[in-house]
C-alpha positions as CSV (number, residue, x, y, z in Angstrom):
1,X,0.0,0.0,0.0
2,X,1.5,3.0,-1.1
3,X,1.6,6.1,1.3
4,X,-1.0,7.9,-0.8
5,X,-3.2,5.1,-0.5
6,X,-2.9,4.5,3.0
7,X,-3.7,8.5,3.7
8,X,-6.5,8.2,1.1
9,X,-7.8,5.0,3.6
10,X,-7.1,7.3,6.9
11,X,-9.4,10.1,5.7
12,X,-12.3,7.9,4.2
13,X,-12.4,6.7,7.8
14,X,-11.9,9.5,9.9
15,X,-14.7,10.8,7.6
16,X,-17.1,7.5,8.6
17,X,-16.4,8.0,12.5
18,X,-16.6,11.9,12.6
19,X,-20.2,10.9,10.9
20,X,-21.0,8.6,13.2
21,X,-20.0,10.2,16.4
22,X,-21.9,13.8,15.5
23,X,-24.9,11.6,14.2
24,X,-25.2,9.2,17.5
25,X,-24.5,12.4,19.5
26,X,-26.9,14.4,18.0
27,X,-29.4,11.5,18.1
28,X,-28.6,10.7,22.4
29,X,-27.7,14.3,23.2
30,X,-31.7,15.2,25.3
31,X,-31.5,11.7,26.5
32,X,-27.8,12.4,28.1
33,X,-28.9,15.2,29.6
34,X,-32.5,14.1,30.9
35,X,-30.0,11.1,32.4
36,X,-27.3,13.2,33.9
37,X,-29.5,15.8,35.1
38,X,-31.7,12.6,36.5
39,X,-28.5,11.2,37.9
40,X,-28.0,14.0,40.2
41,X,-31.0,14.5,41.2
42,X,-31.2,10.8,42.5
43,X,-28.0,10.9,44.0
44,X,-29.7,14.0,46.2
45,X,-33.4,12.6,46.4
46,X,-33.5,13.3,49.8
47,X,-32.6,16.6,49.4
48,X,-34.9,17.3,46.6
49,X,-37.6,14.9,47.2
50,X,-41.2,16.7,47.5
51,X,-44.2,16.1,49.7
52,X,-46.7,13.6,48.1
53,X,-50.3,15.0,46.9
54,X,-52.6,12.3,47.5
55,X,-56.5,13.0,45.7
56,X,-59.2,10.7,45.7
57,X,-62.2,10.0,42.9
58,X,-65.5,7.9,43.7
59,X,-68.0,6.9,42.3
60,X,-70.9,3.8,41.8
61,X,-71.2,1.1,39.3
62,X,-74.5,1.3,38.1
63,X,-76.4,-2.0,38.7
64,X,-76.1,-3.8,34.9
65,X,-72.4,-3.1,35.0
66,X,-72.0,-4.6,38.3
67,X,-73.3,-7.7,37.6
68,X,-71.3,-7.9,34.2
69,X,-68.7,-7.3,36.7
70,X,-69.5,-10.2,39.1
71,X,-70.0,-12.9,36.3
72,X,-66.1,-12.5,35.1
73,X,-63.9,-15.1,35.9
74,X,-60.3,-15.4,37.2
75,X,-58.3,-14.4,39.8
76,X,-55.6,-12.1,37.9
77,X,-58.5,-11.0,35.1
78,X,-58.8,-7.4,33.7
79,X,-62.5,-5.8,34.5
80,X,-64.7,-6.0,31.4
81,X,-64.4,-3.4,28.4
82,X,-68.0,-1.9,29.3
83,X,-66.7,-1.1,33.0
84,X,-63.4,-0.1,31.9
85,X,-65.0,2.3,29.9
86,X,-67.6,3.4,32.0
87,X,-64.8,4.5,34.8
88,X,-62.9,6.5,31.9
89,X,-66.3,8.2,31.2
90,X,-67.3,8.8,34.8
91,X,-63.9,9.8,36.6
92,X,-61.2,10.0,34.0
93,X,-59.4,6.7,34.9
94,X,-57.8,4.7,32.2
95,X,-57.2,1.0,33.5
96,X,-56.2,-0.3,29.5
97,X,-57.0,-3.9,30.6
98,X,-54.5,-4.4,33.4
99,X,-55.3,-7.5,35.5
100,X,-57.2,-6.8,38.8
101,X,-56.8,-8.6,41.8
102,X,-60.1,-10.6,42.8
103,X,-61.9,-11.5,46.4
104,X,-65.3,-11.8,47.5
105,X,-65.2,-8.5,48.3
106,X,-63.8,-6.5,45.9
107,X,-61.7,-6.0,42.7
108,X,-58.4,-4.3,43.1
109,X,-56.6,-2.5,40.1
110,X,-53.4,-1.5,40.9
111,X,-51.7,1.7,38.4
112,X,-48.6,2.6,39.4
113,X,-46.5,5.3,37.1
114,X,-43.9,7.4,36.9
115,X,-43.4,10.1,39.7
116,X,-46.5,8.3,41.8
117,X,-48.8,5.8,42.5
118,X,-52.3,4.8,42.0
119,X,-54.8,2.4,42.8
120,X,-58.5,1.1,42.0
121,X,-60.8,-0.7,44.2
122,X,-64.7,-2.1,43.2
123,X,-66.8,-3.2,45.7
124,X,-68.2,-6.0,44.2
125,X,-71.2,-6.0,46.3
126,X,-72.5,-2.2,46.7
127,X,-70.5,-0.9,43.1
128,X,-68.8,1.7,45.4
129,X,-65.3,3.1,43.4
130,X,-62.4,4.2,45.2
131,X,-59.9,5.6,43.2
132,X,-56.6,7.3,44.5
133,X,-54.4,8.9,43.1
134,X,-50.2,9.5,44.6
135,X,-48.3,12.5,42.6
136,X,-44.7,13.0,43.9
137,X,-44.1,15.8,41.8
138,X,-41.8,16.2,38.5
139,X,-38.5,15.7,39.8
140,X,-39.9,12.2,41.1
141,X,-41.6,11.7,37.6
142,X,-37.9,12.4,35.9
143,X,-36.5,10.1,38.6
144,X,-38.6,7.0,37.8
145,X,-37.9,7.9,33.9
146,X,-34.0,7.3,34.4
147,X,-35.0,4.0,36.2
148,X,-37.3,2.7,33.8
149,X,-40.0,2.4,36.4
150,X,-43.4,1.4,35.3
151,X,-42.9,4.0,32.0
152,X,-44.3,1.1,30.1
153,X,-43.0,-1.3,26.8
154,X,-42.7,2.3,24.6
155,X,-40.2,4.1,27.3
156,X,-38.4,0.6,27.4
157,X,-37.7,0.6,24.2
158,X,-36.6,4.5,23.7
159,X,-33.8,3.1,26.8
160,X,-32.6,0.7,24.6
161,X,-32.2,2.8,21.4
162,X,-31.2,5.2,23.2
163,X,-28.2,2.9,25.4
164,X,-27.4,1.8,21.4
165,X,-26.7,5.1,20.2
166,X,-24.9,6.5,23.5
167,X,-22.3,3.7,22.8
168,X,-21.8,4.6,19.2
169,X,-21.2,7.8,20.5
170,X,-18.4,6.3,23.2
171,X,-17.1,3.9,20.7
172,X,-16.6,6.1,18.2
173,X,-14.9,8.4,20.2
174,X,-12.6,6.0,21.3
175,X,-11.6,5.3,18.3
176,X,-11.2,9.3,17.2
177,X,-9.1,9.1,20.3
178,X,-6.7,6.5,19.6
179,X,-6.4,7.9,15.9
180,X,-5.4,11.7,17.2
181,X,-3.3,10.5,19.7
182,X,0.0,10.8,18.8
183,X,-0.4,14.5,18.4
184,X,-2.3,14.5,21.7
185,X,0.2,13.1,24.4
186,X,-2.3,13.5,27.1
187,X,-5.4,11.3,25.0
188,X,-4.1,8.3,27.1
189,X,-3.6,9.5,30.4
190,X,-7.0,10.9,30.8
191,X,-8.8,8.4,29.8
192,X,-6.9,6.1,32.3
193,X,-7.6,8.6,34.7
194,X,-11.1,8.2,34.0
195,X,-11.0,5.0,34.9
196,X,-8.5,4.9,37.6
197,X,-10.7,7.4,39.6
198,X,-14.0,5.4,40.0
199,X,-12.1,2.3,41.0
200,X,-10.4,3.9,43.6
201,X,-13.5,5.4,44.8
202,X,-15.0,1.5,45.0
203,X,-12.2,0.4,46.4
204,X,-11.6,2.6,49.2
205,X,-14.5,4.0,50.3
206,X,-17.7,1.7,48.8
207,X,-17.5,-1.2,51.6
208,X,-19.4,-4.5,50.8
């Protein structure tokens, strides 16, 4: 491979990773900074944490519904379409077929989210709904976003695409890195300092 060649070869791939590192940034850049942001905030949640609003809905089956109610079967079933969508109608509550918890006396729903909690109770003798609601505010809401917690199958998957193109991003650069290197005497040091400062951190002052 003649010289030419072989700086011909270096540019055509310098090109392909400075692509692909502004393109994965660019693409993982609001995600980064809901994350790091997220990450501090969690790392102070007692500093930051807010006082929990807790409201309450009610309201009464009416009599046909309840007795489609009582003739459904299983102990982990959801509560049939007609209820469901009587309770969206009546007090705004979206239960989208999650499995409710069944006893003699009543049907529990339990709706937990991001940034609170929430919960749906029947009584399956009297039709008598008790809805609650938990809010914990938005920093908690941002919170259970960087955790994945109950944000559902669609916030799952952003995480993943997401976790994909942040280590494009790091790859990428790592490669840049080890290309503009020999101009940049320092490239390696950092990065080993990068890595040499966490462990040290575990191993001296995280105690199993």
């Amino acid at each position: 491979m003649t010289a030419k060649t072989a700086k011909a070869k270096r540019a055509f791939w310098l090109k392909q990773l400075h692509t692909w590192h502004w393109v994965s940034s660019a693409v993982c850049l609001i995600g980064m900074l809901l994350f790091a942001i997220t990450g501090i905030t969690l790392n102070h949640a007692g500093a930051v944490e807010s006082a929990p609003v807790i409201s309450e809905r009610t309201a009464t089956l009416p009599a046909p519904l309840l007795a489609t109610l009582n003739a459904t079967k299983g102990d982990k079933a959801a509560v049939p379409a007609d209820v469901r969508k009587w309770v969206d109608d009546e007090i705004s509550v979206n239960l989208g077929g999650k499995p409710g918890e069944w006893s003699e006396d009543e049907v529990y729903i339990g709706l937990p989210r991001p940034g609170g909690d929430a919960w749906l109770s029947i009584d399956r003798e009297s039709g008598e709904i008790l809805y609650e609601l938990t809010d914990r505010g938005w920093i908690s809401y941002f919170n259970d976003l960087h955790k994945g917690r109950n944000a559902g199958e669609a916030w799952s998957w952003f995480i993943d695409i997401f976790s994909v193109a942040t280590l494009a991003f790091c790859l990428t650069g790592l490669v840049l890195l080890q290309l503009h290197a020999r101009n940049r005497p320092m490239t390696w040091p950092t990065v080993g300092l990068g890595l040499i400062v966490p462990a040290l951190i575990a191993i001296l002052f995280i105690h199993m």
